[in-house]
C-alpha positions as CSV (number, residue, x, y, z in Angstrom):
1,X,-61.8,-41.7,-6.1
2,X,-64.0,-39.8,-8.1
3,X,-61.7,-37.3,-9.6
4,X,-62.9,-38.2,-13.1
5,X,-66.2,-37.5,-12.7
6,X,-65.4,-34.3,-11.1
7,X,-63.5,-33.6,-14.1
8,X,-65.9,-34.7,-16.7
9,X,-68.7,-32.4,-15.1
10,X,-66.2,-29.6,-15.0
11,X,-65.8,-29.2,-18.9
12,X,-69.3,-29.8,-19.5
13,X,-70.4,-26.9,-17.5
14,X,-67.5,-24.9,-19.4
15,X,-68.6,-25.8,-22.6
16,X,-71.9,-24.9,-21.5
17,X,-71.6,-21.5,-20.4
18,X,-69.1,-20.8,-22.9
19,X,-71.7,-22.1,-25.9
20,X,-74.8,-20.7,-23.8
21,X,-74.2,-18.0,-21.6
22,X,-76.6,-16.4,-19.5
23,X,-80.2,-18.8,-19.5
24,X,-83.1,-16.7,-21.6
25,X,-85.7,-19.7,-21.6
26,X,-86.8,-22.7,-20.1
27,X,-84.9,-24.8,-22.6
28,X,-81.3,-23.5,-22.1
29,X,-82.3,-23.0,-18.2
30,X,-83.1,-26.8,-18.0
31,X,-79.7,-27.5,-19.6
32,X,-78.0,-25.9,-16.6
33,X,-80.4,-27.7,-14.2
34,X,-79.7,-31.2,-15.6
35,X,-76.0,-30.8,-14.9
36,X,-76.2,-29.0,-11.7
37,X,-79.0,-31.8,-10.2
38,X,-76.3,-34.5,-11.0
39,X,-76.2,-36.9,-7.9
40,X,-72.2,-36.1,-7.1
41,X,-72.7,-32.5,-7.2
42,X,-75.6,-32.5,-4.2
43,X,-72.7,-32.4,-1.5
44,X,-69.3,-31.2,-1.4
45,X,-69.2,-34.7,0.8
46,X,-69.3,-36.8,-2.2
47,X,-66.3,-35.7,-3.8
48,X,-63.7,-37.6,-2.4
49,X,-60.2,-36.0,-2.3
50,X,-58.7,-32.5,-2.5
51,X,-59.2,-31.9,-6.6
52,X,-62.5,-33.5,-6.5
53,X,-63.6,-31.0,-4.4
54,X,-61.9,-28.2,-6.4
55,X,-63.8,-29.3,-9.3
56,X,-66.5,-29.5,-7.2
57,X,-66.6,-25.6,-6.2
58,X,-65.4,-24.7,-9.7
59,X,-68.5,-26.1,-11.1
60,X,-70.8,-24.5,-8.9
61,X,-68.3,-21.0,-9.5
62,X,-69.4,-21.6,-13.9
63,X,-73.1,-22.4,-13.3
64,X,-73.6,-19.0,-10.4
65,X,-71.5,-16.7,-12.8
66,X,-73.7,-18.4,-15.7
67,X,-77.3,-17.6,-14.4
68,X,-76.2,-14.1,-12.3
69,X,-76.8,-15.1,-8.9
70,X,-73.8,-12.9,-7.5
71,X,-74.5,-13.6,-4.3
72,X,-74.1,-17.5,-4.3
73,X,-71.2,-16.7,-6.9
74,X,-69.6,-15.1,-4.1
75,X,-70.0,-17.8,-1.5
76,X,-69.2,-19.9,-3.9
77,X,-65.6,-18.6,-4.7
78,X,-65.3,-17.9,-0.9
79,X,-65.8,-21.6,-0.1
80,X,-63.4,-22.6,-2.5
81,X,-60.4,-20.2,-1.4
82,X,-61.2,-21.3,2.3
83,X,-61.2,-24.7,1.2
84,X,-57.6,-24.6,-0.9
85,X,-56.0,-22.7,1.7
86,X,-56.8,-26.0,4.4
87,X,-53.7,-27.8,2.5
88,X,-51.5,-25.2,1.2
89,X,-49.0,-28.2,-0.3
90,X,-52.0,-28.7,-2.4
91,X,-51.8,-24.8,-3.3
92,X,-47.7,-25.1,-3.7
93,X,-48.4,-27.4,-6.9
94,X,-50.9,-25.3,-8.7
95,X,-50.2,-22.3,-8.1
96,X,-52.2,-21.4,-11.6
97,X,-55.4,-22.8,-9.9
98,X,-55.4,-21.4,-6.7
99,X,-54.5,-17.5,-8.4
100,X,-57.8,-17.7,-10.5
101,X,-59.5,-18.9,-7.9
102,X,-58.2,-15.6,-6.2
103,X,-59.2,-14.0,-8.6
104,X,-62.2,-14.5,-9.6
105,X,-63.0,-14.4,-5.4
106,X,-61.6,-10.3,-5.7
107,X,-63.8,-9.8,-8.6
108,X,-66.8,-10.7,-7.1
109,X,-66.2,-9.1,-3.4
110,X,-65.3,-5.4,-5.8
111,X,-68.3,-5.9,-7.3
112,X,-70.4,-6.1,-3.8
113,X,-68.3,-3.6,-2.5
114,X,-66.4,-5.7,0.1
115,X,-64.0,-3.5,0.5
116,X,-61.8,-4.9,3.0
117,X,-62.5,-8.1,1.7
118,X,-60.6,-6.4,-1.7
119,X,-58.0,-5.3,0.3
120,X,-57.5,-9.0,2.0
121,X,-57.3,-11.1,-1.3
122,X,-55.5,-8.4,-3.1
123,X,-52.8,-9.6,-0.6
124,X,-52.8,-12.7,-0.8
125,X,-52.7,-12.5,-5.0
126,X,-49.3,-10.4,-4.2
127,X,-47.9,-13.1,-1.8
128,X,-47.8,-15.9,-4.5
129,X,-44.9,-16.3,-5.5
130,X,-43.5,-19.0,-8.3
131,X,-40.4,-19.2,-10.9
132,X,-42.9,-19.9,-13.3
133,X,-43.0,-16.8,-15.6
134,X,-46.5,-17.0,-16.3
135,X,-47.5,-17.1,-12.5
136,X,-45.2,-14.0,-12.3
137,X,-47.5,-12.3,-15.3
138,X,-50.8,-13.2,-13.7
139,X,-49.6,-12.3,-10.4
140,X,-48.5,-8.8,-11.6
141,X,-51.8,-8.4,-13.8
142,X,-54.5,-9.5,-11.1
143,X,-53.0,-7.2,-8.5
144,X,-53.0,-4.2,-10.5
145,X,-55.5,-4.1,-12.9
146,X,-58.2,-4.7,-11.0
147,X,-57.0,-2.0,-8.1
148,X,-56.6,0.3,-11.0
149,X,-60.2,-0.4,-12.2
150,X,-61.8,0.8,-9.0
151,X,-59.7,3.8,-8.6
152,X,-61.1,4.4,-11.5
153,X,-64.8,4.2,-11.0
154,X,-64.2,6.0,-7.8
155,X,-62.3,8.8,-9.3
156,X,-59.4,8.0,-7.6
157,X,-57.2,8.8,-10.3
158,X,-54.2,9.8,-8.1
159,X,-54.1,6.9,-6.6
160,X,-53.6,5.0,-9.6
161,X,-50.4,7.4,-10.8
162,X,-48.8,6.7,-7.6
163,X,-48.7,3.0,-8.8
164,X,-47.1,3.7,-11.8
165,X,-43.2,3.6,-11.1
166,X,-44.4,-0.1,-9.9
167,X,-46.3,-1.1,-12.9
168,X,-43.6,0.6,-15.2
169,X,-41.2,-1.8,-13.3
170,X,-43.3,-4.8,-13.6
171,X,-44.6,-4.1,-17.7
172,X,-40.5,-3.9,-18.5
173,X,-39.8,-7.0,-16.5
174,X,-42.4,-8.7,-18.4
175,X,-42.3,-6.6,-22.0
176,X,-42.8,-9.2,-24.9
177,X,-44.0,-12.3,-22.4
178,X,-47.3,-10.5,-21.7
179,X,-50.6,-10.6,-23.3
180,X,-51.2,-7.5,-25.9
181,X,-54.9,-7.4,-24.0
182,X,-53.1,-6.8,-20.9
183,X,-51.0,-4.4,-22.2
184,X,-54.3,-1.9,-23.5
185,X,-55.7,-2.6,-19.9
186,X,-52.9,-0.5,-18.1
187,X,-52.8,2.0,-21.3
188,X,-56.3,2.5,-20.9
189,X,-56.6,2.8,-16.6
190,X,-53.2,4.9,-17.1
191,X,-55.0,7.5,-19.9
192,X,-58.0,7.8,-17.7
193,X,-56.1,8.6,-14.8
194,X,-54.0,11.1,-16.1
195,X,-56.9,12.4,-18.1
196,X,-58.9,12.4,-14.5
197,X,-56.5,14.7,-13.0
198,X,-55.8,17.2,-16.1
199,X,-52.6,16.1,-16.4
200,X,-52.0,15.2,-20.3
């Protein structure tokens, strides 16, 4: 196969974005082009087994996030979910993978308002489940966070507080195993919520 490659192309593009961020000339937007013109990414055909193609749709997810262009971003993350969930033994072994790849699918459809679409993945983040504590985290994290975000921009602040006898449940299950940058996430929707409603 051509895993390797795959692989290879994977951290490049990583290091890229990471080192580069958004392109603001011709120079740093020819660096993107020279990776993403390379022959094996021209076809999802020429990667030739089921983490090839992963890599595959993972590059293509850093280099659309990279230059802004949500709307390929979004197909892009779409493709790859569709793609995973065709061999879910595949999914069973990496569950890690396949969450972000949830993930990063919800933040995109929130940000173009798909709301049912929101709704859908949301669901599907919930139904992983693992022994593997820090599946349990991200699980727990991804679900809520991102829920409480919106309720937030919406003003939807009650809706938030009726989540908190879960997220109370879920913050002592996980209380020294969890990020501290989690943590100030669901302070900071929590303060806002209450504050939204007048209730502090």
């Amino acid at each position: 196969g051509n895993l390797s490659a795959y692989r290879l192309l994977e951290s490049k593009m990583f290091h890229l974005t990471k080192t580069l961020g958004y392109p603001r000339n011709k120079n740093e937007e020819e660096k993107y082009r020279v990776l993403i013109h390379e022959p094996i990414l021209q076809s999802v055909q020429r990667a030739k087994s089921f983490w090839a193609k992963f890599h595959y749709y993972n590059i293509l997810n850093f280099y659309y996030d990279a230059i802004g262009n949500k709307e390929k971003l979004y197909q892009t993350r779409k493709q790859l979910i569709d793609f995973a969930e065709t061999e879910p033994q595949k999914i069973e072994d990496d569950r890690l993978r396949y969450l972000v790849a949830l993930n990063n699918l919800v933040n995109t459809q929130d940000e173009l308002d798909k709301t049912e679409e929101v709704k859908e993945t949301l669901k599907k983040i919930r139904n992983v489940k693992s022994k593997n504590i820090d599946v349990q985290i991200k699980v727990f994290v991804y679900s809520y966070t991102l829920e409480e975000s919106a309720n937030l921009m919406r003003g939807l602040f009650k809706k938030n507080i009726e989540h908190l006898p879960e997220v109370e449940k879920g913050l002592k299950k996980f209380k020294g195993k969890m990020h501290p940058e989690y943590l100030m996430a669901f302070q900071y929707n929590f303060f806002y919520s209450f504050f939204g409603v007048g209730d502090y």
